[in-house]
N, C-alpha and C positions, 0 to 999 in steps of 0.2 A: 134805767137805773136812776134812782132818786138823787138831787144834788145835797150834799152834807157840807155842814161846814166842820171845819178839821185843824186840831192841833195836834202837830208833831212836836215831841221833846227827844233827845239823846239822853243817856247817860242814864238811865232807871234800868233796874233789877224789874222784872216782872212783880215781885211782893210792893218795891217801894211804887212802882206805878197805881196798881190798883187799891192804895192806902190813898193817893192824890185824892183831894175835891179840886176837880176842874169844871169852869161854870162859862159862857159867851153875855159880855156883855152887850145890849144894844142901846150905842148913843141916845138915840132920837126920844125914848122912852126909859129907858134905864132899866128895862126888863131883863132879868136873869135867868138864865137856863141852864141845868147841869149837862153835862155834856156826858157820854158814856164810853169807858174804854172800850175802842174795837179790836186793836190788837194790837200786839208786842213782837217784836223782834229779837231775835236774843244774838246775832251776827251785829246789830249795831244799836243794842242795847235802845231799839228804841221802840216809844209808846204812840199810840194814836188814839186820842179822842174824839168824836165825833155825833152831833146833832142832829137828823134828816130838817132840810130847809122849813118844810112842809108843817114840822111841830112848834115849829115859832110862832106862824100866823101872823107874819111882818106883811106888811102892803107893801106893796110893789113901788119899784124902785133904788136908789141908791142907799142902801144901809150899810151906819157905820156903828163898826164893835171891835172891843179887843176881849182876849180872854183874862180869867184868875184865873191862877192855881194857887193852889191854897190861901185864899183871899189876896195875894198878889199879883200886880199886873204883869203882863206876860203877853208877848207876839212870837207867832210861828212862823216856823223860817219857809214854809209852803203857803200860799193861801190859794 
């Protein structure tokens, strides 16, 4: 299985989730990447977005990123 990086929210309806523009930033560079809903929960109303590691093309080592959602900043409560 491939590694992703992953943001969990609570509290979205399945519509209001996949309305979100959710994106990962990466410090080092300041490169942007959308992130894509993988799935939704409807027992705790919650969303996951998610990246495969592999589509960034980041060199190896310590990177650091936080995510927007809707152009604001935002950390997940899983990393």
């Amino acid at each position: 299985k491939e590694q992703c990086i992953t943001l969990k929210l609570k509290g979205f309806k399945e519509s209001q989730a996949k309305k979100l523009s959710v994106e990962v930033v990466f410090q080092a560079n300041s490169q942007t990447l959308p992130l894509h809903l993988a799935s939704w929960g409807a027992e705790q109303l919650q969303a996951v977005w998610s990246l495969v590691v592999t589509a960034a093309e980041l060199p190896a080592g310590l990177i650091f990123f936080h995510f927007r959602v809707n152009g604001a900043f935002a950390l997940s409560g899983e990393h």
